[in-house]
C-alpha positions as CSV (number, residue, x, y, z in Angstrom):
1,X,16.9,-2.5,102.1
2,X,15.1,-0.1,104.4
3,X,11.3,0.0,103.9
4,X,9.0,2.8,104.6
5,X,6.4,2.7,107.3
6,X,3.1,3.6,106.2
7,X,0.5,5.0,108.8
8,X,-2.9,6.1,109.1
9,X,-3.4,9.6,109.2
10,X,-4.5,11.5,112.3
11,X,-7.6,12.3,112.0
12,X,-7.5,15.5,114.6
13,X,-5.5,17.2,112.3
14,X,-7.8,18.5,109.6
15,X,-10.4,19.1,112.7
16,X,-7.8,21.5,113.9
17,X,-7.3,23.0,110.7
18,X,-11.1,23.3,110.0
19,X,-11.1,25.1,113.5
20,X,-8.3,27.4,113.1
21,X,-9.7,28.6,109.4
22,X,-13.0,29.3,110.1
23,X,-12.3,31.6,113.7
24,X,-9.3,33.0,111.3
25,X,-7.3,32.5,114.5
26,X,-4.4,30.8,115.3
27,X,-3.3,30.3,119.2
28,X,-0.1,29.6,120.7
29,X,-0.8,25.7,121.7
30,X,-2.5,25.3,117.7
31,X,1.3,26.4,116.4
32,X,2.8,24.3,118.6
33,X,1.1,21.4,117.8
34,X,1.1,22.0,114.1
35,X,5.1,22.4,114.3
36,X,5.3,19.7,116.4
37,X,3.7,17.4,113.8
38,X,5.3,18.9,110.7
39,X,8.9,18.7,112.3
40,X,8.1,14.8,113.2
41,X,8.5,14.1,109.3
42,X,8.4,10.4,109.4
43,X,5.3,10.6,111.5
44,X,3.3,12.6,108.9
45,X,1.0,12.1,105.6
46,X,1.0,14.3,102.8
47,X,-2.4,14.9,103.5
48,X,-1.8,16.1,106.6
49,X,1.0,17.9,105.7
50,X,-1.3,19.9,103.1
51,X,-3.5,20.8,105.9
52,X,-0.7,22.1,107.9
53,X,0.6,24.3,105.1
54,X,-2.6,25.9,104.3
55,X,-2.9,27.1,107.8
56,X,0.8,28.5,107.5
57,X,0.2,29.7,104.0
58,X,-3.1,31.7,105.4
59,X,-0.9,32.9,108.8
60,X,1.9,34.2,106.0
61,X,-0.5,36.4,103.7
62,X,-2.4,37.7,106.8
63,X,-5.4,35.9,106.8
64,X,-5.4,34.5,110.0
65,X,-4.4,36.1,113.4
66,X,-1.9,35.3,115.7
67,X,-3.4,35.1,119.4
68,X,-2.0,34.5,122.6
């Protein structure tokens, strides 16, 4: 039987998150990183995957701008 690997969360990803909320600004290397982490499933907590989404949720209903 397969057991499930438990790890601590990274702790630069609500800092990012934080950052990207209060400028209202999301660049490039942010996204990338962001996607990155989400797409790595097995690599991510559900806290930080409920940071993630409010960043993506804020970029969807135009609260946050897309810079180069």
């Amino acid at each position: 039987m397969a057991g499930t690997i438990q790890r601590q969360p990274n702790p630069a990803i609500p800092q990012i998150v934080d950052q990207i909320l209060n400028t209202g600004q999301l660049s490039r290397q942010e996204h990338l990183q962001l996607v990155t982490t989400i797409l790595s499933d097995y690599n991510v907590t559900d806290e930080e995957r409920s940071h993630i989404n409010r960043v993506f949720d804020e970029l969807q209903v135009g609260h946050l701008k897309f810079i180069e």
